[in-house]
N, C-alpha and C positions, 0 to 999 in steps of 0.2 A: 180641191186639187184639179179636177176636169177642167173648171173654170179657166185654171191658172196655166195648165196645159195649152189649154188652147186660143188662150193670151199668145203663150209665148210662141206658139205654130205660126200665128201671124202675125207674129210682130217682127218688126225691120233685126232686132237680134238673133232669131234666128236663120231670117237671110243672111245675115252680114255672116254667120257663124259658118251656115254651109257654104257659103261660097269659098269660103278659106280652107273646109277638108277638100272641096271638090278638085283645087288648086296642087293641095298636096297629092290627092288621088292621081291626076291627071301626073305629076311628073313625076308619078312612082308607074307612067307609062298604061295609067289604066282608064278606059273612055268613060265617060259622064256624061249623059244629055244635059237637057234643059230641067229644068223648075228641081233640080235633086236640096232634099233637106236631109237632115241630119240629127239630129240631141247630143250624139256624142261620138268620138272618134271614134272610129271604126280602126277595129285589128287587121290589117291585111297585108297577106303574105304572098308575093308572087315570084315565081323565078323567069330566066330571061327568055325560056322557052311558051311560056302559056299566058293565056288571053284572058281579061276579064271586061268584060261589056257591061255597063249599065246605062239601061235607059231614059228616055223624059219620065220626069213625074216620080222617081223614086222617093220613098222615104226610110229609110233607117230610124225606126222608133226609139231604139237604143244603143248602147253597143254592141255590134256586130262582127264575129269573126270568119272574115272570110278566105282562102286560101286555093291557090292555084298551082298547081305543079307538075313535073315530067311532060310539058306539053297538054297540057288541058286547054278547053276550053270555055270559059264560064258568061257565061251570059243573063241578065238580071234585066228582063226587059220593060218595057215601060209602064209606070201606072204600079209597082209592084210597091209591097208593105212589108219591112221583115222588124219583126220585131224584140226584145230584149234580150240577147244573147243567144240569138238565130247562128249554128256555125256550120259553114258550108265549108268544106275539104274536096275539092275535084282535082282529080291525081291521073295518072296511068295514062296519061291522053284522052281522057274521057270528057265527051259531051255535056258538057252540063245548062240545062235550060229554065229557067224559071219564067212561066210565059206573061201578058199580060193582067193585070190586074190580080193576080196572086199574090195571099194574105197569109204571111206564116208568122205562128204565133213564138210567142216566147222560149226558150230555151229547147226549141226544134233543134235537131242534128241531122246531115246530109254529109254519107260517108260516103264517097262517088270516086269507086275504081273502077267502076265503068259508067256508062253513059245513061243520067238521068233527064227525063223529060217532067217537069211540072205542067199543067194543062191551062188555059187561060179560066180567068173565075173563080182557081179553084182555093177555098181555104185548108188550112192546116192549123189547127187545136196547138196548143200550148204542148211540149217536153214528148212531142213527135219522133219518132226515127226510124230514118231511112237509111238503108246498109245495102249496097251493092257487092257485098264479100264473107266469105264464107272461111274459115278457117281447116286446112285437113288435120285429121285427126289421127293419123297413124300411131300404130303404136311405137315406144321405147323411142321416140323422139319427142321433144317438150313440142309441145301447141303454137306455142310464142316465135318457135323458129321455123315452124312450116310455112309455107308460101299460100296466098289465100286466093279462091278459085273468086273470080267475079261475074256477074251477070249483069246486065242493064237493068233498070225499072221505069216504068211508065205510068205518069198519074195522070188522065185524061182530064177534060175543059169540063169545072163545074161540081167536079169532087169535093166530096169534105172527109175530112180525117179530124175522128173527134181525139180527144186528149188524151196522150199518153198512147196512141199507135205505133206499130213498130210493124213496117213494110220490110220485106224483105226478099235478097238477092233474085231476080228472074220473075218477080210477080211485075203482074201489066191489067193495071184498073183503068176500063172503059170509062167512056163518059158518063157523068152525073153520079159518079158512085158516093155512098156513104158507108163510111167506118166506125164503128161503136169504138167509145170511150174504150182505151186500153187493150184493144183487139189486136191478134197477129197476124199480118199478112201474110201468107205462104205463097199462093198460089194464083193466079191469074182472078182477075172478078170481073162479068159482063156488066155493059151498060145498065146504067140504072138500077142495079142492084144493091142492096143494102145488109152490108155483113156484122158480123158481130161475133164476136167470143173469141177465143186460144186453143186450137186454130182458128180462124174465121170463118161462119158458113153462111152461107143466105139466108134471112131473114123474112126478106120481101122484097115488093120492085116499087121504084118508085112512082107514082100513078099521075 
């Protein structure tokens, strides 16, 4: 199956393939660099207020849903890997950045009501999530129709987020940080430090 993958990455039908979503991307108003490949159509949803950028070199391993609204601004810069049902929601006019050479794995989720920073380098583990919102929870009114507070997040250059993490509203990870399989992000993590558990505490640093 590898073999055959990577047959078809370089062969002329998967040029010929991307260049045909790149066409449709572009006059659904949304920019494309150079050398962009693709496997399969990507879901994407923008309205006429918000931006989506992607840069050279991108690839979309699979299908990818990505989505733009109220004025956002998304940006997918160059050199970037998203992989099999990676879905990005930047909403609220929020920043959204995924910097160069960042690898997000499979069925990853990016909930961005307010303004996310990915870091260059940095990878992201397979069924990942990030949530910039917070639900209130008052009483004698349902949950579903509160308004949800949001914070930004920050994932610094060289990060990795092992499998099954879930970052959350107002945490900001330094650079080179590491996240245990299935850990919760709460709270802010310094450079080079390496967390783990539910909540998440330090570990060690990285040497």
């Amino acid at each position: 199956m590898a073999a055959i993958l990577s047959f078809f990455e370089s062969s002329l039908l998967l040029i010929m393939y991307s260049r045909v979503i790149k066409s449709l991307l572009r006059f659904r108003g949304i920019k494309v660099g150079k050398s962009f490949r693709t496997r399969a159509l990507p879901l994407v949803i923008k309205d006429h207020n918000s931006i989506i950028e992607i840069g050279d070199n991108v690839f979309f391993k699979d299908r990818v849903d990505i989505r733009a609204l109220k004025g956002a601004h998304l940006k997918i810069k160059s050199d970037v890997k998203l992989d099999k049902d990676v879905r990005i929601v930047a909403t609220n006019g929020a920043k959204v950045t995924f910097s160069e050479r960042s690898d997000i794995g499979c069925y990853s989720i990016f909930n961005c009501g307010a303004d996310v920073i990915i870091g260059k380098d940095t990878l992201v583990a397979g069924f990942c999530y990030i949530q910039t919102g917070n639900h209130s929870i008052a009483r004698h009114i349902p949950i579903r129709t509160q308004e949800m507070a949001q914070q930004p997040i920050t994932i610094g250059d060289d990060c990795w987020l092992g499998g099954g993490s879930f970052i959350v509203a107002g945490a900001h990870l330094g650079a080179g940080v590491v996240v245990g399989a299935n850990s919760l992000v709460n709270k802010s993590v310094g450079d080079f430090e390496v967390v783990a558990g539910s909540p998440a505490k330090v570990i060690k640093n990285r040497m």
